[in-house]
N, C-alpha and C positions, 0 to 999 in steps of 0.2 A: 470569525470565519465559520460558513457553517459545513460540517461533514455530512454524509450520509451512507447508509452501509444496509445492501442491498443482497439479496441473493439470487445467482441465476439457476435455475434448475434444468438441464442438459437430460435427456433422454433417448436412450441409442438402440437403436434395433437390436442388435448384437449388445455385447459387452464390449465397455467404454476402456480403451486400452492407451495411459498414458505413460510417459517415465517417471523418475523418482523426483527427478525435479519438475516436477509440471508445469510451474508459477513462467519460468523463462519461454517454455511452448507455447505457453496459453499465451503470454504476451507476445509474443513474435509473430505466430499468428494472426491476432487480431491488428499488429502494427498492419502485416501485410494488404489485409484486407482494406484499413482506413485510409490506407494510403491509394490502393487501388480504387477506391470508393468516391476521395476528395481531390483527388491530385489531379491539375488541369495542364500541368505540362510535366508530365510522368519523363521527359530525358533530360530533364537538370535537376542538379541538384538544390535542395532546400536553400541551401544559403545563398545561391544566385536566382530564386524565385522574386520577381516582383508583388507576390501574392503572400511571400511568409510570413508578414504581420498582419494577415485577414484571414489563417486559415486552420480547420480544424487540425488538421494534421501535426503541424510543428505546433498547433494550441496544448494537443495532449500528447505529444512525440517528440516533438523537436524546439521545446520549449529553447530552449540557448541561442536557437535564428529567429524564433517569434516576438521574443521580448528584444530582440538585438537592433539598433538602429543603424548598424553600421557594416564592415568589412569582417567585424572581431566579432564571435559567439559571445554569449553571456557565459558567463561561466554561473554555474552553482543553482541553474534551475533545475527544481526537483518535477518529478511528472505528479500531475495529479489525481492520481489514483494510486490501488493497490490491488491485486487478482490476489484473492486466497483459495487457491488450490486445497483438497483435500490431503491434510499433511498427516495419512495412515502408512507413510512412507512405502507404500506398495508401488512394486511396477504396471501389476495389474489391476486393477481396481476391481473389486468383486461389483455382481450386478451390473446393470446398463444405466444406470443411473448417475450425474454428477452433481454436489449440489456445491458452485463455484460462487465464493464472495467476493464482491465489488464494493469497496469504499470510495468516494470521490469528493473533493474538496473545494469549497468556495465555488467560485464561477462554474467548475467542470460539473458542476451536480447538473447545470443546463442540457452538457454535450449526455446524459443518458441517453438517448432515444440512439446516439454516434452509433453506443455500444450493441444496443439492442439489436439494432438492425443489421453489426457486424455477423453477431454472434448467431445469427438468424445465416446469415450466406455462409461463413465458416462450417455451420450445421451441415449444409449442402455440399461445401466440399470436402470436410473430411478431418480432423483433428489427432495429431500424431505422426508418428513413424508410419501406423497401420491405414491411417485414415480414417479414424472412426467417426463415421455419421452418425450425426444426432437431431434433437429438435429441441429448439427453444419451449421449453414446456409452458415454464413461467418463471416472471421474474416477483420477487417479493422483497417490503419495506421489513426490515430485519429490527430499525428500532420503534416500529409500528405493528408487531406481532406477528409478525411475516404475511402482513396484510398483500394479498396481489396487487399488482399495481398495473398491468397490463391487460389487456383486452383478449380475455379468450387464452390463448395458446399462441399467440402471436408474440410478439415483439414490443408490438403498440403501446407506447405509456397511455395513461389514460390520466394518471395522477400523482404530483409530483410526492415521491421518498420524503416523512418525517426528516428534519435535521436537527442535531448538536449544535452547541456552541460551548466558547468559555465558560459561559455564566454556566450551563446544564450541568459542568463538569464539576464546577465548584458548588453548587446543590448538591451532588452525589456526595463528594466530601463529607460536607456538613453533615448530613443524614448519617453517614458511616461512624459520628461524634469521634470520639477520641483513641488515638491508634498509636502503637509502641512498636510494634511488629507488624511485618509483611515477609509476605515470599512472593518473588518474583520467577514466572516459570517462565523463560526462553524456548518458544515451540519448536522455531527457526531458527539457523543459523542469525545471527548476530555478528553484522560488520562495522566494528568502529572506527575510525581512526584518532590517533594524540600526536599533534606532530609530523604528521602527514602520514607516518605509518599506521598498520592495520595491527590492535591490539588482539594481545591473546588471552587477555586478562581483563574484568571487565567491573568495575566499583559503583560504589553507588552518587556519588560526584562524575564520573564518565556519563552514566547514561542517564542522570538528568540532564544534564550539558546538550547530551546526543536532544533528547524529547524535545527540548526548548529551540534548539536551533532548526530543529525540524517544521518544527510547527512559528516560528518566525519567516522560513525561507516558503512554506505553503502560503501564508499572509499575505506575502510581499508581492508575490508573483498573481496570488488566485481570489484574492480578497481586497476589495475598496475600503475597509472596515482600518483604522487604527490598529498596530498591532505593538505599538512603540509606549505606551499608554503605561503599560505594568513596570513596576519598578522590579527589576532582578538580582540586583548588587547584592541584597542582605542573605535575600534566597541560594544565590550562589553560595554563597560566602557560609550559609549555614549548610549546605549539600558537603562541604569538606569535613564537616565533624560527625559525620554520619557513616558509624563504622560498616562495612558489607557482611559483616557476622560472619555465618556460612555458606563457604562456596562451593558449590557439587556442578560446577561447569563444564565443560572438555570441547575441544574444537572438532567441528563436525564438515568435512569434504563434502563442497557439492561440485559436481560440474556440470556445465551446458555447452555449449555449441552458438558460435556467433558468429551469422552469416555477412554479416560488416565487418568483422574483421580475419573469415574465413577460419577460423582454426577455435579449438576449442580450449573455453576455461576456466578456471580455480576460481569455484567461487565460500571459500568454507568461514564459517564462524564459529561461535562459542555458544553453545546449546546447554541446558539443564535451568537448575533452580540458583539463586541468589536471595540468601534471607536479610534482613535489615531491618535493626530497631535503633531507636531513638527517636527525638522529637520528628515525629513524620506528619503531624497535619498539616503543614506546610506545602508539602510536597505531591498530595495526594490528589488536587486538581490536576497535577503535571503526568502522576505515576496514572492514571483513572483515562487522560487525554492519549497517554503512547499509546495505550491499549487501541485504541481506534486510529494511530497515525503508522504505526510500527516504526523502527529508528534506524537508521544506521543508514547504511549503502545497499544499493538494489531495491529498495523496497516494493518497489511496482512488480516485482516477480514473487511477493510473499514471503519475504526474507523480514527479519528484528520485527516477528511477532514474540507478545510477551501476554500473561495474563498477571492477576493482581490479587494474591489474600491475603486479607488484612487482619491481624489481631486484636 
């Protein structure tokens, strides 16, 4: 499957005024827009659409009616993307400047031009509680040097985002040779679940589990590509002897506001560092891969970001 991870650059006449939770706005907005943009019979709903396996909308929104052949949603389709909001946890963001990343995966690397031209009319009307107008400045390849990729100040792709794959991930690996130690830094809230519940404690057998099924259920739904190929048994099976050292974690309250389900809600995880040694070269294509899928629940709001050092 291949990813790619882009950045939008937002520029506002005024100063750029979002919440603390950005990643949930930015998304909700831009749902509203795509959906106003692609929806050809805007008073029914998705799952009574004769169009919802042809359309972008339920493609990167409503994945659970798109891939559904029948009466019944799918259950367990992830979206494919991720907004990364700037996470300086300010309400106000100093300057008029935003510089917003976009990750997208497998097929959905197609639907950029979706975003582009959202984030282009969103500009026009307004972003936030205040409304802040902006302008699509530029968009840039982030694992291309943040080469532009756009025409001018517009929107316009002109050329498709460098992408990842497995194999890139397990290069990086190998290059990194031999590793005993890592810290893992949780930027974002981190939502698990064991069990059906939402943990408050978080190991280093959880969130390889968390990486792996993440980027299985991206495959499945956004990729033509084999993803059943790798053998995991042993992998797993070695992710249980792999102590989490030290843990300087603490659960961190977010809230947002959901206009589907009217009322607002809890969305909090476990933030900080997790250190871990032992046999880790194993694991390092997986640990090296989160980094770019982020894990857990919510993702698409910027949520189970993590970054990687290795010793």
């Amino acid at each position: 499957m291949q990813i790619c991870r882009v950045e939008l650059r937002l520029v506002g006449k005024t100063t750029l005024e979002l919440p603390e939770f950005a990643g949930s706005t930015i998304r909700g907005a831009f749902g509203n827009i795509l959906r106003e943009t692609i929806c050809v019979q805007p008073n029914k709903k998705c799952q009574s659409c004769m169009l919802r396996n042809h359309c972008a909308y339920t493609y990167l929104f409503e994945g659970r009616w798109h891939f559904s052949s029948g009466n019944q949603s799918q259950s367990g389709v992830p979206q494919p993307f991720v907004f990364e909001p700037p996470t300086n946890g300010q309400t106000r963001l100093q300057g008029n400047e935003i510089q917003l990343g976009l990750l997208l995966y497998g097929d959905a690397i197609n639907y950029l031009p979706y975003f582009t031209y959202c984030f282009e009319r969103l500009g026009q009307w307004g972003l936030g509680r205040n409304r802040s107008r902006y302008e699509l400045d530029s968009v840039r390849d982030v694992f291309n040097d943040y080469t532009p990729i756009t025409k001018g100040n517009t929107g316009e792709i002109i050329k498709r985002p460098q992408t990842k794959t497995w194999e890139d991930y397990q290069s990086m690996a190998v290059e990194m040779g031999a590793v005993t130690r890592c810290q893992i830094e949780m930027l974002t809230p981190l939502r698990v679940k064991q069990g059906g519940q939402l943990q408050n404690q978080v190991n280093f057998d959880l969130l390889i589990r968390a990486i792996i099924r993440r980027w299985h259920l991206l495959c499945k739904y956004y990729s033509f590509e084999e993803y059943k190929n790798i053998e995991l048994t042993e992998l797993l099976n070695l992710a249980r002897t792999i102590p989490s050292g030290t843990l300087n974690l603490q659960w961190e309250e977010r809230e947002r506001y959901s206009r589907r389900q009217g009322q607002r809600m809890m969305m909090g995880g476990m933030v900080g560092i997790m250190e871990c040694g032992g046999e880790l070269e194993p694991f390092l294509p997986w640990l090296l891969l989160g980094q770019d899928l982020h894990v857990g629940k919510n993702t698409s709001f910027g949520l189970g970001k993590y970054i990687v050092k290795c010793k």
